[in-house]
N, C-alpha and C positions, 0 to 999 in steps of 0.2 A: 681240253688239254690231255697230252697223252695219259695216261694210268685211273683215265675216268671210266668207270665204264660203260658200256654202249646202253645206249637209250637215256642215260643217267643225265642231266642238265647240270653243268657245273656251274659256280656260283659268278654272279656276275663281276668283272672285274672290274674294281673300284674307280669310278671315273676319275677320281685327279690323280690317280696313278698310271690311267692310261694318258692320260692326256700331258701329264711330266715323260714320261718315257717319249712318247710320239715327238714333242717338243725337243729331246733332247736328242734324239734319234736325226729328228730333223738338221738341229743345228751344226751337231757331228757332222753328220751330210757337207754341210756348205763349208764348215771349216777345211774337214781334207780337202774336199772340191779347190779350193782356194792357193793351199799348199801343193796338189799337185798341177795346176795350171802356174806355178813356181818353180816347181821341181821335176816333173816326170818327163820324159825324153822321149816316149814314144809317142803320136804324133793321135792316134786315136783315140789312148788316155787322155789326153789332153781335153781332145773334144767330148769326150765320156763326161769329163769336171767340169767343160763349159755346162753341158746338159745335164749334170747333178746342181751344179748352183741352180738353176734357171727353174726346175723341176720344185729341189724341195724347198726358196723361198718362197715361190706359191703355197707348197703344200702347209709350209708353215703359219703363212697368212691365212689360208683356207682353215687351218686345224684354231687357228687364234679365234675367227668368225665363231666356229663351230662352239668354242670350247664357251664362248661368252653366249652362244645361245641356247645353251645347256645350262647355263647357271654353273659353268665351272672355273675358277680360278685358276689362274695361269699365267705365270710369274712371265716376268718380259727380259728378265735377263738372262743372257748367252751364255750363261755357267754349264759348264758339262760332268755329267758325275764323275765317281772316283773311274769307274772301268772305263769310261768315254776318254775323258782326261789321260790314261794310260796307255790308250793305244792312240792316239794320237802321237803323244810324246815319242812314243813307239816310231812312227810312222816320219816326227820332226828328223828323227837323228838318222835319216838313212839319208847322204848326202850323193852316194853314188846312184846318176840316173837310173842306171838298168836294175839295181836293187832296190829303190825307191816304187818301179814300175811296177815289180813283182810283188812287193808288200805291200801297195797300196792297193791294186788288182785283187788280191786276195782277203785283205783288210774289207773292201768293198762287197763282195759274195757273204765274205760273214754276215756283214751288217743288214744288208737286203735281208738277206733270208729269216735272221730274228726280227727284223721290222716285218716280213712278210707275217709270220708266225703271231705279231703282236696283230695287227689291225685283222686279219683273218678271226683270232682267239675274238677281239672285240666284235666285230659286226657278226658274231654270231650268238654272242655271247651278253654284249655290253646293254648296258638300261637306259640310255641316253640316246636319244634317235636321231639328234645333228650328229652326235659324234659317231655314232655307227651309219649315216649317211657319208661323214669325211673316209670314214673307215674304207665302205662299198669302193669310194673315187676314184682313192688314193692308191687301193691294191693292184689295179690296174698297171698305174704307172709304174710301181717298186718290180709287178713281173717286168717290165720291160728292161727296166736296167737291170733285174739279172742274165735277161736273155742276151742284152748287150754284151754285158760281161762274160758272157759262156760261150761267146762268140766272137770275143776277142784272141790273137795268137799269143 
C-alpha cells in the first residue's frame, strides 16, 4: 500500500475483508451491468455490460470456490454496502441515454481501478493461497475491461 515504505511488508489483509469487498465489488459489477443493458444508448456500452455480467458472475462463482477453500466465510447475499449502494442509486437516476453513458463509463474506470488496486494489494500481500490464486486470475481480466474502457469514444 502506498505510504509503506520500500522493502517494508505490510500486513496481511484480513481475508473476510478481502473477500466481502471482492464479493461486493463483484456483484456492483453485474448489478450496473444489468441497468445499463436497460438504459445506456450507445451501442458498445451495451456490449461492455453484456461482458461485465458474463465476466464477473464467474468471477464471482470462482471467488465463492475460492473463499470456501480457504476456510472463509462469505455471505451469499447481494447486499451492497453504503458507497456501492450510493453510486448506484447515483447511476439509477440518470434517465437521459447520453448522460447515463457518461456516468456509467466513468462510474466503470473508477470501479476497475480500486478492484485492480484491491486483488493486486492481495495476491501480494494476502495469506490465503486459493484467494491469492483468485486474486493472480481475476487481475487479468479487471485490466482488460479497463483497457476496453480507455478505448471506448
Amino acid at each position: 500500500p502506498s505510504g509503506t515504505a520500500a522493502g517494508v511488508r505490510a500486513a496481511p489483509l484480513p481475508e473476510r475483508e478481502f473477500v466481502t469487498a471482492a464479493a461486493i465489488a463483484n456483484r456492483y459489477e453485474i448489478q450496473t451491468a444489468e441497468l445499463a443493458l436497460a438504459r445506456a444508448g450507445n451501442s458498445e456500452l451495451k456490449q461492455f455490460a453484456r461482458t461485465m455480467l458474463s465476466d464477473h458472475k464467474t468471477a464471482l462463482e470462482e471467488l465463492q470456490a475460492a473463499a470456501k477453500e480457504a476456510d472463509v466465510a462469505l455471505s451469499t447475499e447481494s447486499a451492497l454496502d453504503q458507497t456501492h449502494a450510493t453510486r448506484l442509486a447515483s447511476l439509477e437516476s440518470r434517465t437521459n441515454p447520453a448522460e447515463f453513458d457518461q456516468a456509467y463509463r466513468t462510474d466503470q474506470i473508477q470501479a476497475h481501478q480500486q478492484t485492480l488496486t484491491l486483488l493486486e494489494t492481495y495476491q501480494r500481500i494476502g495469506a490465503k493461497e486459493p484467494l491469492r490464486v483468485w486474486a493472480a486470475k481475476t487481475l487479468p481480466v479487471v485490466r482488460k475491461h479497463l483497457e476496453m474502457l480507455n478505448a471506448m469514444k
